[in-house]
N, CA, C and O atoms as a GROMACS GRO file, in nm:
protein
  280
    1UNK      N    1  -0.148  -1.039   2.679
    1UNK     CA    2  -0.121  -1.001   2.542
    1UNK      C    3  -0.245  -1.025   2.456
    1UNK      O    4  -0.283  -0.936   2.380
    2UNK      N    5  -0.320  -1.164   2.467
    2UNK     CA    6  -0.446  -1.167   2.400
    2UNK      C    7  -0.552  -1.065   2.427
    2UNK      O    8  -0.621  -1.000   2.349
    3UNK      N    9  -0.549  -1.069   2.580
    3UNK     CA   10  -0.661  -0.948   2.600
    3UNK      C   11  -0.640  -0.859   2.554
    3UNK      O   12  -0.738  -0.803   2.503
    4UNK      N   13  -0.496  -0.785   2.541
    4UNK     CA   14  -0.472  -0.626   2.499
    4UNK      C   15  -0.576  -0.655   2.386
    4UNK      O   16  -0.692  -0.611   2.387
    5UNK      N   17  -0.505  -0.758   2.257
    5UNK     CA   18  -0.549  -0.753   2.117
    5UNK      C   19  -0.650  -0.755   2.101
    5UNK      O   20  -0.696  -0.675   2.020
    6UNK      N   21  -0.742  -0.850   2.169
    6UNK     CA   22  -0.892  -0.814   2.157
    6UNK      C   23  -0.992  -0.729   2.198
    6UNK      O   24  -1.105  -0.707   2.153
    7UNK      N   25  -0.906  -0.669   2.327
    7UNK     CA   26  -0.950  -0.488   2.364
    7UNK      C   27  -0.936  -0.369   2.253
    7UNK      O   28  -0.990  -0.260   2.268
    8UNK      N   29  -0.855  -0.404   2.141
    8UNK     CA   30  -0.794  -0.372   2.079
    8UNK      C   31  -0.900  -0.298   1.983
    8UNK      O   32  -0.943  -0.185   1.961
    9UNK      N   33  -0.923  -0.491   1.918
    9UNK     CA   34  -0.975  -0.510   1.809
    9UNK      C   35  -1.146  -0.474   1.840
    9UNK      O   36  -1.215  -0.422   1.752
   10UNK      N   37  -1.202  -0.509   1.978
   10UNK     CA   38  -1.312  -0.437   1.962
   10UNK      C   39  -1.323  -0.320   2.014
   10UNK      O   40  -1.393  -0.266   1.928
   11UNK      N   41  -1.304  -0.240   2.094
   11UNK     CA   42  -1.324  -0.077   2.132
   11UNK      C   43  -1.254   0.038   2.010
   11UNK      O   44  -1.304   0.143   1.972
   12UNK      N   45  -1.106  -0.032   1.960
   12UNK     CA   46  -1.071   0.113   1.911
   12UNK      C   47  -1.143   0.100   1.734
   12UNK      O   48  -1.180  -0.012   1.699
   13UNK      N   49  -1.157   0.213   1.639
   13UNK     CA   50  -1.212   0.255   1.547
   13UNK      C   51  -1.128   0.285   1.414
   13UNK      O   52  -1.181   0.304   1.305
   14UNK      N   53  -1.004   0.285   1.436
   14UNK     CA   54  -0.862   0.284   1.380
   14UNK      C   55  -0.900   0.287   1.203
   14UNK      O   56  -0.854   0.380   1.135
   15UNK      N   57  -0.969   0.199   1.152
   15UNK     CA   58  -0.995   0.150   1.023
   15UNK      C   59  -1.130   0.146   1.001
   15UNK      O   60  -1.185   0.076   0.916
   16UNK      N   61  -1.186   0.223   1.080
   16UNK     CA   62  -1.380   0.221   1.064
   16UNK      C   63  -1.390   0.312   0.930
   16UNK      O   64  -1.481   0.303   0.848
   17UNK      N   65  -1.252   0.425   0.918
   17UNK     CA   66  -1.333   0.506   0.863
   17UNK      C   67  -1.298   0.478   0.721
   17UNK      O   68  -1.366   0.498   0.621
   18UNK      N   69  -1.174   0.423   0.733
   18UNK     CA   70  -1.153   0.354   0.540
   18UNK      C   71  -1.222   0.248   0.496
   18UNK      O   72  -1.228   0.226   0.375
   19UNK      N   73  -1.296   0.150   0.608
   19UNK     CA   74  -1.410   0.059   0.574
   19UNK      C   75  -1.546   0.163   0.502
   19UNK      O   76  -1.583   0.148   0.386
   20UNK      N   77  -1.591   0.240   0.574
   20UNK     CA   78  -1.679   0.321   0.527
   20UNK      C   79  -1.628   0.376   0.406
   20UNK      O   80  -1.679   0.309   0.317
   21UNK      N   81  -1.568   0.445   0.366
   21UNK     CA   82  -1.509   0.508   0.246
   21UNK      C   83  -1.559   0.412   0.103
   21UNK      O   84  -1.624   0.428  -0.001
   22UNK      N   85  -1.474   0.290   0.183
   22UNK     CA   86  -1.438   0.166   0.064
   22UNK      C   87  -1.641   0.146  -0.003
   22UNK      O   88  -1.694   0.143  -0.114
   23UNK      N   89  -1.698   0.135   0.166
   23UNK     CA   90  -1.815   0.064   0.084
   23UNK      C   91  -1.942   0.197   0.030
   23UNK      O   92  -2.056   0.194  -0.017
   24UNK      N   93  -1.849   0.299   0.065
   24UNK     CA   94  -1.976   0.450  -0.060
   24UNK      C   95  -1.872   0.431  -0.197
   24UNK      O   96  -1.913   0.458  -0.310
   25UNK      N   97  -1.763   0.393  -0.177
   25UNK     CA   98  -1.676   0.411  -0.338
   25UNK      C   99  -1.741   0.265  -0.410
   25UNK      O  100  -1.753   0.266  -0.533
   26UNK      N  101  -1.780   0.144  -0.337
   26UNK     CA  102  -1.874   0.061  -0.380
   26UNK      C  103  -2.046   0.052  -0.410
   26UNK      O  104  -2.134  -0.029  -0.442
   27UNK      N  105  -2.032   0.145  -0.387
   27UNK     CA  106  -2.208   0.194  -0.370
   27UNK      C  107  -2.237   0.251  -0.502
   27UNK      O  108  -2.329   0.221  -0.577
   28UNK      N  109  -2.084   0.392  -0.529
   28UNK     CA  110  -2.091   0.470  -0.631
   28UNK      C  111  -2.079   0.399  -0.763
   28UNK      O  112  -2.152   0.428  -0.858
   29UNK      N  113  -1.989   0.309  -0.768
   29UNK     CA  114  -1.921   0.240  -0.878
   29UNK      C  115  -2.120   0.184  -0.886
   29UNK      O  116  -2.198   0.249  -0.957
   30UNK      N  117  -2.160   0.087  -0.820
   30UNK     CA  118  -2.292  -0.016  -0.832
   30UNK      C  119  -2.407   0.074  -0.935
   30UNK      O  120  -2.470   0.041  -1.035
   31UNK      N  121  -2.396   0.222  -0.842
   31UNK     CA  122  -2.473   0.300  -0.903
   31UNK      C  123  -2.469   0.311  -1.036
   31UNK      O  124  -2.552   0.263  -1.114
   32UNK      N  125  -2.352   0.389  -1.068
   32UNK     CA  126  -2.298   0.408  -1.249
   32UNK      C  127  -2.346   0.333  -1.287
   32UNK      O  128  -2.453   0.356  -1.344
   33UNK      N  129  -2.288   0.176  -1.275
   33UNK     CA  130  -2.330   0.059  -1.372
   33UNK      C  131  -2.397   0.054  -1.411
   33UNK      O  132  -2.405   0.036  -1.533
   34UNK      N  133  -2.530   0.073  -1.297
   34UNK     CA  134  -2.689   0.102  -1.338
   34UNK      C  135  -2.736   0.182  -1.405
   34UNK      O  136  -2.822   0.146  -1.486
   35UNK      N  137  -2.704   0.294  -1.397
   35UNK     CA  138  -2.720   0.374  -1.510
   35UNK      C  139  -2.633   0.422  -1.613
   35UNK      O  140  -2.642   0.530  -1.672
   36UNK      N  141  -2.551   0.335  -1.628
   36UNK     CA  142  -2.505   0.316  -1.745
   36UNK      C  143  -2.570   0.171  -1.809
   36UNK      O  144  -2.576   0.161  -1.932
   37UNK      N  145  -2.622   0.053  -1.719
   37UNK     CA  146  -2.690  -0.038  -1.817
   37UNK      C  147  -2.826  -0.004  -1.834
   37UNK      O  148  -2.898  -0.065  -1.913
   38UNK      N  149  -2.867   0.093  -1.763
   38UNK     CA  150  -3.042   0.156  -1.812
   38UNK      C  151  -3.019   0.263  -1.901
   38UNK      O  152  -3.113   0.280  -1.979
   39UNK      N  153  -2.901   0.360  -1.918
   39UNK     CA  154  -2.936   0.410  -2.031
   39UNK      C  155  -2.880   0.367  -2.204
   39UNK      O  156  -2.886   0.424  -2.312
   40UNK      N  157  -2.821   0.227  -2.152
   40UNK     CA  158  -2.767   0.138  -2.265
   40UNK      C  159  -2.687   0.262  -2.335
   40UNK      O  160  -2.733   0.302  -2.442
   41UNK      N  161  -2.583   0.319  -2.288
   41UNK     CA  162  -2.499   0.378  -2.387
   41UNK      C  163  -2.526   0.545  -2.449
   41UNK      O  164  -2.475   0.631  -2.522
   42UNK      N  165  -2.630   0.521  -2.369
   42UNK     CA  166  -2.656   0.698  -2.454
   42UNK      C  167  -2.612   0.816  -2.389
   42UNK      O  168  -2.625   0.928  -2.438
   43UNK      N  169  -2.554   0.788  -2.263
   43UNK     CA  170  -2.449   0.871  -2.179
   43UNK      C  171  -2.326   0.910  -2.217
   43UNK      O  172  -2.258   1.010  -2.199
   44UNK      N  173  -2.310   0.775  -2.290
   44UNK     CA  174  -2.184   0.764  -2.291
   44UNK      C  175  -2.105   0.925  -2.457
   44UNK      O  176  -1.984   0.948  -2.466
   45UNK      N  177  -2.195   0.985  -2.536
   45UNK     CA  178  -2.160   1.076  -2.598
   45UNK      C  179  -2.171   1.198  -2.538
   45UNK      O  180  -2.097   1.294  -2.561
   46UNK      N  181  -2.277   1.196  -2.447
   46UNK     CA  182  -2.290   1.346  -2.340
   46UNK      C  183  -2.158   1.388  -2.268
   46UNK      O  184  -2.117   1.503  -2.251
   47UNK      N  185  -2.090   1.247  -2.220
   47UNK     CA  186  -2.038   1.257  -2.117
   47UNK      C  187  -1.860   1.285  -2.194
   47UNK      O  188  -1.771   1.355  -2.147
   48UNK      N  189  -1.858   1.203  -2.324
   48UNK     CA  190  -1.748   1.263  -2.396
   48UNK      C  191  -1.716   1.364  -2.461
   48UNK      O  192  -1.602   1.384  -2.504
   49UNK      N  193  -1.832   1.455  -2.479
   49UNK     CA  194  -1.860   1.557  -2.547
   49UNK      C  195  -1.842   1.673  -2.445
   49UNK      O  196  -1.774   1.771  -2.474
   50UNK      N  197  -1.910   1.659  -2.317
   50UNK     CA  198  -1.842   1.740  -2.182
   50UNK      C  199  -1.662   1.677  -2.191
   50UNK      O  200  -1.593   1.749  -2.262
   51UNK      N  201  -1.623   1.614  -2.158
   51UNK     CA  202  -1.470   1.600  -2.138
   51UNK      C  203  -1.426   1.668  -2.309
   51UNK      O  204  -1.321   1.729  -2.292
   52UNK      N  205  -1.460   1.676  -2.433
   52UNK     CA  206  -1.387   1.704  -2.549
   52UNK      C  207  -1.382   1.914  -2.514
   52UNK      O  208  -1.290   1.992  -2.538
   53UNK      N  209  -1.520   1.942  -2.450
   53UNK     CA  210  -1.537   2.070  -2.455
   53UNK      C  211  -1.428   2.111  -2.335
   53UNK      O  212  -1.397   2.229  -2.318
   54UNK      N  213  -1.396   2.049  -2.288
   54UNK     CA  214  -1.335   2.092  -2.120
   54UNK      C  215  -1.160   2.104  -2.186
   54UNK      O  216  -1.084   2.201  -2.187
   55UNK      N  217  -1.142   1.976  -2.234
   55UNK     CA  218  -1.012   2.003  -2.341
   55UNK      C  219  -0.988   2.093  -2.418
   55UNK      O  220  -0.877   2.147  -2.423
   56UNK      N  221  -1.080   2.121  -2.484
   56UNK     CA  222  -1.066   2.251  -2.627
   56UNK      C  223  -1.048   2.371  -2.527
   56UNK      O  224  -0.983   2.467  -2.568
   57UNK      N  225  -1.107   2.376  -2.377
   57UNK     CA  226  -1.093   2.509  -2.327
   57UNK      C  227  -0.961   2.497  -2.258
   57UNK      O  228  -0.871   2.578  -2.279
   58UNK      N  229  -0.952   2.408  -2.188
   58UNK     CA  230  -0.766   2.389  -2.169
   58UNK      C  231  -0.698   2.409  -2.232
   58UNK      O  232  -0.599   2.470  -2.193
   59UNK      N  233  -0.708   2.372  -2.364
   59UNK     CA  234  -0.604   2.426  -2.468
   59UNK      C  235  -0.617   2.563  -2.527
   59UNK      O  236  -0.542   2.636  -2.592
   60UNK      N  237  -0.710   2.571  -2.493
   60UNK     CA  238  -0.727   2.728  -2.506
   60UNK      C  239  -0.680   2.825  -2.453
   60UNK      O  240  -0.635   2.918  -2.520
   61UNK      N  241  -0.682   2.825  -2.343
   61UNK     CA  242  -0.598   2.875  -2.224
   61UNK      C  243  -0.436   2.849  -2.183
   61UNK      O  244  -0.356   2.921  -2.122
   62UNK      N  245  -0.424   2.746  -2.229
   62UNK     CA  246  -0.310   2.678  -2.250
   62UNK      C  247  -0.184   2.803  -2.407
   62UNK      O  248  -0.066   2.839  -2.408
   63UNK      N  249  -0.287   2.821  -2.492
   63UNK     CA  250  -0.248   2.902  -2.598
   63UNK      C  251  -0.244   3.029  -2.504
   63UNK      O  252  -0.129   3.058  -2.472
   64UNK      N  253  -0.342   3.113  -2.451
   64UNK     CA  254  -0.350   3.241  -2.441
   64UNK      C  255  -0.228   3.242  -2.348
   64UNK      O  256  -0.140   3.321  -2.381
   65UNK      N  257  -0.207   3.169  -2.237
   65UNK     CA  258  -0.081   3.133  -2.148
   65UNK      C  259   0.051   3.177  -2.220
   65UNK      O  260   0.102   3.288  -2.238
   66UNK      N  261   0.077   3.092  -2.245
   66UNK     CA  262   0.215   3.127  -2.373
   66UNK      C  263   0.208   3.251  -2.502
   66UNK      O  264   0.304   3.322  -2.535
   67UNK      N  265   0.090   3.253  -2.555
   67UNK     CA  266   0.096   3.370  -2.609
   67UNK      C  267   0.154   3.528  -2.473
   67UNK      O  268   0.244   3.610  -2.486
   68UNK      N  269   0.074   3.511  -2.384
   68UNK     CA  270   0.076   3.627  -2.312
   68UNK      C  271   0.213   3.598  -2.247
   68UNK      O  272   0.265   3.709  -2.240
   69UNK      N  273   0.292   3.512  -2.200
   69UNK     CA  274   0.429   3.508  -2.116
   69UNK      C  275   0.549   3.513  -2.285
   69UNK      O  276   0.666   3.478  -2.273
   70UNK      N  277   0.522   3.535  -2.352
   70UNK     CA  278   0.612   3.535  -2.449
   70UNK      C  279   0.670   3.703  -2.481
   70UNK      O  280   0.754   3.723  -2.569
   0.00000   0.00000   0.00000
């Protein structure tokens, strides 16, 4: 029974690939930080100003939607 588990635990790959995942979604997050503490904040209106424009066109479409099924 021990041997199975430790045949187990070292040959099969079962969870290799959500270990990997975990540490690029830790890599990505490290990254941001960094450039979000090197550009001290000045991203931060570009990046709301893309999400405000992306809204106004959703709702835009959102109108022509219902206008046109009415």
């Amino acid at each position: 029974m021990l041997a199975n588990t430790l045949y187990r635990f070292i040959y099969e790959e079962d969870g290799q690939g959500i270990t990997e995942y975990g540490a690029i979604l830790a890599f990505v997050a490290i990254l941001v930080a960094l450039v979000f503490g090197i550009t001290k904040g000045a991203l931060t209106g570009a990046i709301s100003a893309a999400f405000s424009s992306v809204v106004k066109q959703l709702n835009n479409l959102s109108s022509a939607a219902s206008l046109a099924s009415s």
